[in-house]
C-alpha positions in Angstrom: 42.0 -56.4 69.9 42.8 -53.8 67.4 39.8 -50.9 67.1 38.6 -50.8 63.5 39.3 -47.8 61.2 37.8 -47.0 57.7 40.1 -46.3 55.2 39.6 -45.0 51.6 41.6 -46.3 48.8 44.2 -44.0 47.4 43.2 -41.3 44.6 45.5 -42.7 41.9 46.6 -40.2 39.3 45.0 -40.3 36.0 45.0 -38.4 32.8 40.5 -38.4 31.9 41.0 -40.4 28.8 42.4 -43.3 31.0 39.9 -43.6 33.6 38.6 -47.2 33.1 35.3 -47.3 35.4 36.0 -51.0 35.9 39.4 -50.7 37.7 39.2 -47.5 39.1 37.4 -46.4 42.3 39.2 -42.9 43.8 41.4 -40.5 40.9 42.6 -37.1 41.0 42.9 -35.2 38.0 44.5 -32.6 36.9 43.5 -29.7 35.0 41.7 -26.4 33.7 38.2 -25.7 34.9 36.6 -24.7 31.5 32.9 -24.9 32.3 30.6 -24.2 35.5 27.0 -24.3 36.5 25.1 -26.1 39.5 26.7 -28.7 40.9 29.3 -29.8 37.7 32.6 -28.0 36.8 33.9 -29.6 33.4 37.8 -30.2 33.8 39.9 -30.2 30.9 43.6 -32.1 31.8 45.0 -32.3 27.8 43.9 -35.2 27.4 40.9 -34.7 27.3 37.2 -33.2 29.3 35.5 -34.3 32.1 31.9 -33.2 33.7 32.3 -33.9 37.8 29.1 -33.6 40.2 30.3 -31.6 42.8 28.5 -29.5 45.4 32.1 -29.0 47.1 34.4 -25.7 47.0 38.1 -25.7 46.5 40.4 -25.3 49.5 43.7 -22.7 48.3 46.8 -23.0 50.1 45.7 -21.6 53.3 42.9 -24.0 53.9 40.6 -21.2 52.8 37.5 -22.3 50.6 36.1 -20.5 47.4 34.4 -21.5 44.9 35.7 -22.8 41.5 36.0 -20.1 38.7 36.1 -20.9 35.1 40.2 -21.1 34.1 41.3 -22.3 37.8 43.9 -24.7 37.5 42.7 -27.7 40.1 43.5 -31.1 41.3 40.0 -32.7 41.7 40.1 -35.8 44.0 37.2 -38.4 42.5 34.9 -41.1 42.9 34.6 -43.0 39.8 31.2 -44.3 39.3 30.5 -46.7 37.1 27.2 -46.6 34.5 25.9 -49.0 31.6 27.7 -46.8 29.0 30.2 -44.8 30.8 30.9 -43.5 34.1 30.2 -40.5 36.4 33.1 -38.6 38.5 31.9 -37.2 42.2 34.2 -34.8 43.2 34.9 -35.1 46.6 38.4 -32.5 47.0 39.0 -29.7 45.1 42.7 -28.1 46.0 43.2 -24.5 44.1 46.8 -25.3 42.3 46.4 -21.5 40.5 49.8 -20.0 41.6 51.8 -23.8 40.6 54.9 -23.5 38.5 53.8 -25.3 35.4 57.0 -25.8 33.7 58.9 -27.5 37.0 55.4 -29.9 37.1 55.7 -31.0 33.5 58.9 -31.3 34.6 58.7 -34.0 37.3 55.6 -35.6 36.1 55.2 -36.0 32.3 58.7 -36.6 31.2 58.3 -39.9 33.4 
């Protein structure tokens, strides 16, 4: 008999103003921290903002956490909550993506 393992759904891509809290369970944005304070950074991805509960730091490169600093560019790996009117994000990874070339990402991933 096969030993069980958990496994969590995969963090599917989304842009903030698609995240439909009825479909969605795990996301990873990404964007522009704009806005700090206890346990929230506010991620702004073009589309538009999100507020995420996190208590987490980002890991760079190196595996090396630090904390989130206003105008980080970050992928932030999610748990989509849903609420009566709404929905709440729980950030759960945050990967430091400060030194990517922004140009060759457009590049692969928006002209899709």
């Amino acid at each position: 008999m096969e030993d069980f393992r958990y496994r969590r759904l995969a963090a599917s891509p989304r842009k903030i103003i698609e995240i439909n809290p009825e479909k969605d369970v795990r996301i990873r944005i990404f964007g522009r921290v704009i806005d700090k304070s206890d346990g929230t950074i506010v991620v702004d991805d073009g589309s538009s903002t999100a507020q995420i509960v996190t208590d987490i730091q980002q890991i760079d490169a190196e595996g090396v956490m630090h904390p989130c600093e206003i105008d980080d560019m970050v992928v932030v790996f999610c748990r989509v909550l849903p609420l009566e009117d709404g929905y709440e994000l729980r950030g759960e990874i945050i990967q430091n993506r400060n030194g990517l070339d922004m140009g060759l990402y457009k590049k692969i991933y928006e002209e899709n």
